[in-house]
ZAMARGU-4260 file (C-alpha; in steps of 0.2 Angstrom, whole numbers, plus 5000, padded with zeros to 4 digits):
<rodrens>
0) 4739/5481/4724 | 4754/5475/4719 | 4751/5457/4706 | 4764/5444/4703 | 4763/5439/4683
5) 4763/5420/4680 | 4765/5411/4664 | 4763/5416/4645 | 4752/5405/4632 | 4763/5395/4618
10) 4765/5410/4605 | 4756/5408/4589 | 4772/5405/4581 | 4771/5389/4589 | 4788/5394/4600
15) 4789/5386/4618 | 4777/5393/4633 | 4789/5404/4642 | 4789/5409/4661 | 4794/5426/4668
20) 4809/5425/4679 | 4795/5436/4695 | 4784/5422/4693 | 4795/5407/4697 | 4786/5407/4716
25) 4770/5405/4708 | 4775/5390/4697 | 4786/5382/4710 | 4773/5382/4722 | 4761/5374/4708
30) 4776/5359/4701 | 4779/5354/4721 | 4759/5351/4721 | 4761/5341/4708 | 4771/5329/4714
35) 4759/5322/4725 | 4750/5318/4712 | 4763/5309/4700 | 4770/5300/4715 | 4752/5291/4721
40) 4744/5290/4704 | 4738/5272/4701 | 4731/5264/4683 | 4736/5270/4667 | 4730/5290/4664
45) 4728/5289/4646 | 4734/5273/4631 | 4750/5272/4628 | 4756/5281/4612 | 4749/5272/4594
50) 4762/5264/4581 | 4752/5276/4571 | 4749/5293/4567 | 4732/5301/4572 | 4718/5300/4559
55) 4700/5308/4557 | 4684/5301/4556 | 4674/5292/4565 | 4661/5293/4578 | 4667/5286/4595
60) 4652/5276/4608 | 4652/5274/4623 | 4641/5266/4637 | 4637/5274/4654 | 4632/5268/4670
65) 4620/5281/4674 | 4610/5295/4667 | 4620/5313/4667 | 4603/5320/4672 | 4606/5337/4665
70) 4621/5340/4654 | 4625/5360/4661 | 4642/5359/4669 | 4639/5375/4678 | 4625/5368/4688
75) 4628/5350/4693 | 4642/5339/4700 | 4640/5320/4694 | 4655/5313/4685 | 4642/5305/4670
80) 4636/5325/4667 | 4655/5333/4667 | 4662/5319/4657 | 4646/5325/4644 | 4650/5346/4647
85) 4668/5344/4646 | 4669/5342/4629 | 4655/5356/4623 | 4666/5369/4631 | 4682/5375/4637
90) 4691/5384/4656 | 4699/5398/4658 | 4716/5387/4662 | 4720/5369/4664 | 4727/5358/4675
95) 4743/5345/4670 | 4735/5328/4676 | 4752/5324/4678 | 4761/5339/4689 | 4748/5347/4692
100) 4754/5364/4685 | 4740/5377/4681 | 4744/5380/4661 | 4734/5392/4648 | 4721/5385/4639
105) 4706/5404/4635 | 4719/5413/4648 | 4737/5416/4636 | 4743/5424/4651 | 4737/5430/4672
110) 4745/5439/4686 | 4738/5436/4704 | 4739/5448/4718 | 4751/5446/4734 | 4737/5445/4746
115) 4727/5429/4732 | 4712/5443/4732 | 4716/5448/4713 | 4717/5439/4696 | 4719/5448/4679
120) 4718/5435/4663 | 4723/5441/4646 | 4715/5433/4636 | 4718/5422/4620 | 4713/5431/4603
125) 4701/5425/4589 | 4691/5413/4602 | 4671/5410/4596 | 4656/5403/4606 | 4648/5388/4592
130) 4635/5401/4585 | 4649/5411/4580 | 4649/5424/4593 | 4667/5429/4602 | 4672/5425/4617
135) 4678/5439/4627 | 4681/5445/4645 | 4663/5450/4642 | 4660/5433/4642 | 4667/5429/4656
140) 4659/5443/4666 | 4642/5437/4663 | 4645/5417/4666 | 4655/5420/4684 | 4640/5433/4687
145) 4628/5421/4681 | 4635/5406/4690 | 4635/5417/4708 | 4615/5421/4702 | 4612/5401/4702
150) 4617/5399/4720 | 4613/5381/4726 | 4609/5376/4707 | 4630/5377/4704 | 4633/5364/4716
155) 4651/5366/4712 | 4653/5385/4703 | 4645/5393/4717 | 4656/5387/4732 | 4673/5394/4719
160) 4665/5409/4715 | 4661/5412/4735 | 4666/5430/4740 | 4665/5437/4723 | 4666/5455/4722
165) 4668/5462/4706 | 4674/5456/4688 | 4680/5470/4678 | 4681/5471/4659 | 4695/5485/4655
170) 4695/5478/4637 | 4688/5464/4626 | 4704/5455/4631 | 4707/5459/4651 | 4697/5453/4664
175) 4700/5455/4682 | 4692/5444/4695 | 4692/5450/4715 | 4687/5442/4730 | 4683/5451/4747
180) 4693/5439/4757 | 4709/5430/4750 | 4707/5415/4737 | 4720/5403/4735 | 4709/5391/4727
185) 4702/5400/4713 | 4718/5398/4700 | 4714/5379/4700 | 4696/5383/4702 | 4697/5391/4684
190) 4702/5375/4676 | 4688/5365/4680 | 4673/5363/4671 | 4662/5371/4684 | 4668/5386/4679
195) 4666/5384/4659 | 4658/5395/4647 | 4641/5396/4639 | 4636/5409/4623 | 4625/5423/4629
200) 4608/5415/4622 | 4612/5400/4633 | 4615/5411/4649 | 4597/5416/4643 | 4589/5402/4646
205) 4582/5395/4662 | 4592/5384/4671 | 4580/5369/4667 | 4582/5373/4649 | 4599/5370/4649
210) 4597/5354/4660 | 4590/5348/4647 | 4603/5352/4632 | 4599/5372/4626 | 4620/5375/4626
215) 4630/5384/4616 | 4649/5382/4623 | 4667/5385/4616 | 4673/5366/4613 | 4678/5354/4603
220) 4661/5347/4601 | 4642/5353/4598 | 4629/5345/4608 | 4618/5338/4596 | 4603/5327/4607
225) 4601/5324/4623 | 4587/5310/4629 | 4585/5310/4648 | 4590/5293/4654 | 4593/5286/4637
230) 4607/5294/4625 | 4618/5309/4621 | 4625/5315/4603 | 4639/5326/4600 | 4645/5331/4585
235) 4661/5339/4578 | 4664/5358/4580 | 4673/5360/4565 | 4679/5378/4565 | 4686/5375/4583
240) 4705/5380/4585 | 4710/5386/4601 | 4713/5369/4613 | 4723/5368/4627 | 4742/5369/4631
245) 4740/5353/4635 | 4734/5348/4619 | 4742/5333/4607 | 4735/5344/4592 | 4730/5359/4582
250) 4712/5362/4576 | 4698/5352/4578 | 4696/5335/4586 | 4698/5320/4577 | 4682/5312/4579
255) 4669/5315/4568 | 4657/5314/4584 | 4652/5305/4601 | 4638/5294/4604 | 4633/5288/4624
260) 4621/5276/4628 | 4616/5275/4647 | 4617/5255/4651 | 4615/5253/4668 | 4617/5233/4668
265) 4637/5232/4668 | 4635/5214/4659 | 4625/5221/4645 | 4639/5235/4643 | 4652/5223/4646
270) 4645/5211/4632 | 4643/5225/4619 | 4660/5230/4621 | 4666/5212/4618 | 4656/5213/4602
275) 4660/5228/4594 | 4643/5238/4601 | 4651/5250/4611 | 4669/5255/4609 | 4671/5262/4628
280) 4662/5257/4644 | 4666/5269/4657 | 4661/5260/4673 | 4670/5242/4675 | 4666/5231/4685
285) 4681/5225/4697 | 4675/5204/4691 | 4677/5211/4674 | 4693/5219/4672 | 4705/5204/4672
290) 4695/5195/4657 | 4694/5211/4648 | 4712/5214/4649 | 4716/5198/4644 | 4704/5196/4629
295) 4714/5213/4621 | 4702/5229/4628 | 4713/5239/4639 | 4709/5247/4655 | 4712/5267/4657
300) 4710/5272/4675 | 4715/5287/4683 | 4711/5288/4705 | 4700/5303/4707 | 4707/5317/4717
305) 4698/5325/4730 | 4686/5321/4744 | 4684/5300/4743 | 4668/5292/4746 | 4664/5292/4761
310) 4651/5291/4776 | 4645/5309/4780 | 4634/5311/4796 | 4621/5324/4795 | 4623/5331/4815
315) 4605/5337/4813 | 4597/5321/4817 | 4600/5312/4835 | 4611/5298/4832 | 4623/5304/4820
320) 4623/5319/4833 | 4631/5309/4846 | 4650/5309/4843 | 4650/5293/4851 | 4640/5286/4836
325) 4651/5294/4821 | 4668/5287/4831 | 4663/5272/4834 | 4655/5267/4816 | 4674/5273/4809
330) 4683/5261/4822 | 4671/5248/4815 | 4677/5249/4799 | 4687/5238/4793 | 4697/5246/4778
335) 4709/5236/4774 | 4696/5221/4772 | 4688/5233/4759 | 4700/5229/4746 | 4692/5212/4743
340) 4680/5218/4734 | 4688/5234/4725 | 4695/5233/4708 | 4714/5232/4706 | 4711/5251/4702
345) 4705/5257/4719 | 4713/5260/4735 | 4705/5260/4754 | 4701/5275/4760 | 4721/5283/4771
350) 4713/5300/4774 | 4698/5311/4769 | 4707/5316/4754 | 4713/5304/4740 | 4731/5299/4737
355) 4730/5309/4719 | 4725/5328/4728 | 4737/5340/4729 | 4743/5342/4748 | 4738/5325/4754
360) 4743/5315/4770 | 4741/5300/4775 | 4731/5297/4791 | 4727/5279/4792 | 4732/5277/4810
365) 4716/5288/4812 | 4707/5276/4802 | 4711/5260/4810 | 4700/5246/4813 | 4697/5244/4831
370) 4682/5234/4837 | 4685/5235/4856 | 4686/5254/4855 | 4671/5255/4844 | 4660/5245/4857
375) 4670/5256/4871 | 4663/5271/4864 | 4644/5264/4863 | 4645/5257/4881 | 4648/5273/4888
380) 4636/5284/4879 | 4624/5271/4886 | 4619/5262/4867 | 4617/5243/4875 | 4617/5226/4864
385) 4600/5219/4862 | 4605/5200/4864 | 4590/5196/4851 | 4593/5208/4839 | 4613/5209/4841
390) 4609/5228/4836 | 4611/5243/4852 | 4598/5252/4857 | 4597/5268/4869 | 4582/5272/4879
395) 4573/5260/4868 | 4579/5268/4850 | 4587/5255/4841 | 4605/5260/4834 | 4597/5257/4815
400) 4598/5272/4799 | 4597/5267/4783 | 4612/5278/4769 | 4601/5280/4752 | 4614/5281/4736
405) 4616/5280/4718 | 4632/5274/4713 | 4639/5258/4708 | 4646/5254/4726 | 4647/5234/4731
410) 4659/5238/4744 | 4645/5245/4757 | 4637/5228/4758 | 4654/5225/4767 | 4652/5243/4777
415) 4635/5235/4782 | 4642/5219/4788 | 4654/5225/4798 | 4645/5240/4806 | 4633/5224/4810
420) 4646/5215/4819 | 4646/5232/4831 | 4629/5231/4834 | 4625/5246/4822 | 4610/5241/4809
425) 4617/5252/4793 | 4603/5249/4778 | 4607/5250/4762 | 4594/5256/4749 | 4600/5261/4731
430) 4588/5273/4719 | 4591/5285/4705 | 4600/5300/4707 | 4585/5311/4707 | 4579/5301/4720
435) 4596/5304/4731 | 4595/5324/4727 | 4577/5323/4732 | 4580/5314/4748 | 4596/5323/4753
440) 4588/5340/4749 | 4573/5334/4763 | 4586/5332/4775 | 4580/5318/4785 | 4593/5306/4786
445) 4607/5302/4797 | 4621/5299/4785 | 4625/5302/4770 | 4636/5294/4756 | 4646/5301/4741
450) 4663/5309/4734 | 4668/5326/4727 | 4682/5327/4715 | 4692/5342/4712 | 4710/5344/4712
455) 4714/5354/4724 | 4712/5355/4744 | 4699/5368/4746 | 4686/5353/4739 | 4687/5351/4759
460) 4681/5369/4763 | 4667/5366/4746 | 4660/5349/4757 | 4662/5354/4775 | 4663/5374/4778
465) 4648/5376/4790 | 4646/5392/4782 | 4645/5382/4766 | 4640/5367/4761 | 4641/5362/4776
470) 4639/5343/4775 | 4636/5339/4792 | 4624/5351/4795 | 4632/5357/4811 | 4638/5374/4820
475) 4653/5384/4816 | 4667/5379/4828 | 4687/5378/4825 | 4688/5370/4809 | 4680/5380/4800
480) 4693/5393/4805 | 4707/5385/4797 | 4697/5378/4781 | 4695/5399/4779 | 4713/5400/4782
485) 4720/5389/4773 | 4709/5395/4758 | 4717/5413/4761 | 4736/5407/4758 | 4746/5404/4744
490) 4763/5398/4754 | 4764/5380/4751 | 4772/5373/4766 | 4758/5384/4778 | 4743/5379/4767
495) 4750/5360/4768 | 4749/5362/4787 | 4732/5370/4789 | 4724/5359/4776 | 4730/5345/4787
500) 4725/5352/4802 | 4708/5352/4796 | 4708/5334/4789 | 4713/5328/4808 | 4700/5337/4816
505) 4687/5332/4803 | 4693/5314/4808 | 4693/5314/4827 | 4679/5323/4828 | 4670/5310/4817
510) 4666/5325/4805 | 4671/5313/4791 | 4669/5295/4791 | 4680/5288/4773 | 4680/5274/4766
515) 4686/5269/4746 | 4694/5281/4735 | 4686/5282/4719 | 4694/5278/4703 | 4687/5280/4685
520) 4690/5264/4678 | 4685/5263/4658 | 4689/5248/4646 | 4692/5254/4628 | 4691/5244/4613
525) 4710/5242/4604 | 4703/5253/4591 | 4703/5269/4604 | 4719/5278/4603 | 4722/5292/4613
530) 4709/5289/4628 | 4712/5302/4640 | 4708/5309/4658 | 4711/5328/4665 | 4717/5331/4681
535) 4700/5330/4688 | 4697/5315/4681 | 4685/5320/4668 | 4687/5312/4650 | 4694/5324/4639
540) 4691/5317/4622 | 4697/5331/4609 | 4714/5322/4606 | 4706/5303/4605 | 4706/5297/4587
545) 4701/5279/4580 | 4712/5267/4571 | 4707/5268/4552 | 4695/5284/4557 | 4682/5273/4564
550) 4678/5262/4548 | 4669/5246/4555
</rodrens>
């Protein structure tokens, strides 16, 4: 099988990365991607550079929203958990938030079959899990193997690795991963946290185990203490010397540690970054940005790539079976009207991708607000307006289902208002994240609500593939067929075309009903200097230092 070599890691001379002359398809293919993302990027990505020059010391705090739940990045898929994971351990490859170029990170070096079914890594020498143990190709063996043997568990690291048919380990340093079918996705995949590495004793443990904090990763930082609902405490890896490409530094990270605190109230965190409590909150309000900005604590945002949030029916259940239903509670979105109560940072949904994924198109004439087409619809599939309630009923069901969630999302009060205005009766009813997963898992509701970020297209296939995830709960048909195909080819221009494909057929056939795209929008106090998202919009915190080393 013939393999078309990519890139080389910087040399440990320190010389420039260098790129064979056979792989320039590869890397083209991967720079033109990225210009989707440097041209619709909003915010700021990271601080600007410091007068200064970086110093250590320190230990930085931050306040979350919500509780990560369980801190093992291999199994779950919340933002507040792989902001936590991110730092105890490293990917394959990473990913330029700013091109979107796949770059060496464990991985010096990777060729890639014609047919996308192949991928050898070479690794990067002299690499060591925090107990001490080396990372080798062994090690990768047994964490995509273990990842495949969680199933459902790796909500994320499952749907990548799907198709998995055998990782070799020719030598401590070569690993070769194949697929049955074609996998354009997995380069990218390899970047992401989802598929990072854990030491042999923690791939030991039971998965609850490492929920709960029993990891051993290759990162900049150790996991110290984890307190469900309360608190997490990293600490310094101080013998760690193999960072990314990407990286602003050599050896270990500059902070002396990381303390969060989980603060759900957004005044309380807003008030203890005003007074030197907290130097981060990671979830600003939109009514708090302009008087944070303006009393000196910057605001680091970067719009998540992938899947925004929005409305999913779950086609198991009778109303959001009818097509009628899904259609017309898209038309009776208003979106445009959404933006009054976003931050400045956020954008209305123009597609079921966001602006900042690779491969994106904008679609908002499929997303336009039309209220006489919305009641149209609901006329002819015979749901009438109750006069007294205003809400439609059909052979005496009311047109009512309530969407259960978690996250931090005022603008659905205004979803709710205006489904209202169609007749629909769309209840709102907020509870903890366990409470969501327990709910979701019971399957009896009629829609559902969240976002995935990844960046890359395939998240698509990871959130609707029937023979996946399958979101809506419905049978195979057509689009399926192109999410496969489109999976399966590494020609940009073809993927482009059958990723959209799939993205107007998930829209017409009410498959996908979006709404806001999701932005993480963080406030720093001015003593944070380098404060920094990858390209999934995951914090990555190994170059983020504090002015004077953190002396308060």
């Amino acid at each position: 099988m013939p393999l078309r070599p990519s890139f080389r890691h910087p040399s440990s001379s320190g010389g420039p990365a260098r790129r064979r002359t056979a792989l320039v398809p590869v890397v083209a293919a991967f720079s033109l991607v990225g210009l989707v993302l440097t041209g619709c990027s909003q915010g700021t990505a990271a601080q600007d550079a410091p007068a200064g020059d970086p110093v250590s010391g320190g230990t930085l705090r931050l306040a979350f929203d919500t509780d990560p739940q369980c801190v093992d990045g291999q199994q779950v898929g919340n933002n507040t958990a792989l902001n936590v994971a991110r730092q105890m351990t490293d990917s394959l490859t990473d990913q330029d938030p700013e091109t979107g170029e796949i770059v060496p990170w464990l991985a010096e070096s990777w060729e890639v079959s014609d047919d996308s079914r192949e991928f050898t890594f070479h690794l990067r020498d002299g690499v060591t899990f925090q107990d001490g143990t080396p990372f080798t190709s062994a090690s990768v063996k047994e964490n995509f193997e273990g990842i495949v043997d969680l199933g459902a568990k790796a909500s994320l690291g499952s749907t990548y690795l799907a198709g998995l048919e055998s990782v070799e380990t020719p030598d401590d340093s070569t690993v070769t991963v194949t697929f049955s079918e074609p996998s354009a996705q997995f380069l990218q995949a390899t970047s992401t946290m989802s598929l990072g590495f854990w030491s042999s004793d923690t791939l030991a443990r039971t998965p609850e185990e490492r929920c709960t904090g029993a990891l051993v990763g290759t990162g900049p930082f150790v996991l110290e203490s984890f307190a469900p609902a309360q608190s997490v405490s990293l600490t310094r890896f101080d013998d760690y010397a193999w960072p990314s490409s990407l990286a602003q530094h050599e050896g270990p990270a500059y902070l002396d540690g990381i303390d969060i605190t989980v603060v759900p109230e957004a005044t309380v965190r807003s008030g203890s970054l005003s007074s030197g409590q907290i130097d981060v909150d990671t979830a600003v309000q939109p009514q708090d940005e302009a008087v944070l900005e303006s009393s000196g604590f910057p605001i680091v945002s970067r719009p998540n790539p992938g899947v925004v949030y929005h409305l999913f029916p779950n086609e198991s259940q009778p109303i959001a079976a009818d097509p009628a239903v899904r259609k017309a509670l898209s038309m009776a979105i208003d979106r445009e009207e959404l933006s009054s109560v976003l931050s400045a940072h956020q954008s209305p949904a123009t597609s079921v991708l966001a602006q900042s994924t690779p491969m994106y198109r904008d679609h908002s004439d499929l997303l336009a607000h039309d209220p006489e087409g919305a009641a149209a619809l609901l006329d002819e599939a015979g749901w009438t307006l109750n006069e007294q309630t205003g809400i439609r009923e059909k052979d005496g069901t009311p047109l009512s289902f309530t969407v259960t969630y978690w996250q931090s999302a005022p603008f659905l009060e205004l979803v709710q208002q205006q489904a209202r205005a169609a007749g629909i009766d769309l209840r709102l009813d907020k509870k903890t994240i366990s409470e969501v997963t327990a709910f979701r898992e019971s399957g009896d509701y009629e829609f559902d609500f969240y976002n995935l970020t990844r960046a890359d297209p395939d998240v698509l296939r990871t959130v609707f593939d029937a023979h996946g995830r399958n979101v809506n709960q419905r049978e195979a048909s057509a689009v399926d067929e192109v999410l496969a195909e489109s999976a399966g080819t590494l020609d940009e221009g073809t993927r482009r075309d059958l990723v959209d494909e799939a993205v107007v057929s998930l829209l017409e056939d009410g498959h996908a009903i979006p709404l806001v795209e999701l932005s993480g929008v963080m406030a720093t106090s001015p003593e944070v200097q380098g404060f920094a998202y990858e390209a999934s919009s995951r914090l990555q915190l190994f170059d983020t230092w504090l002015v004077g080393g953190g002396d308060r």
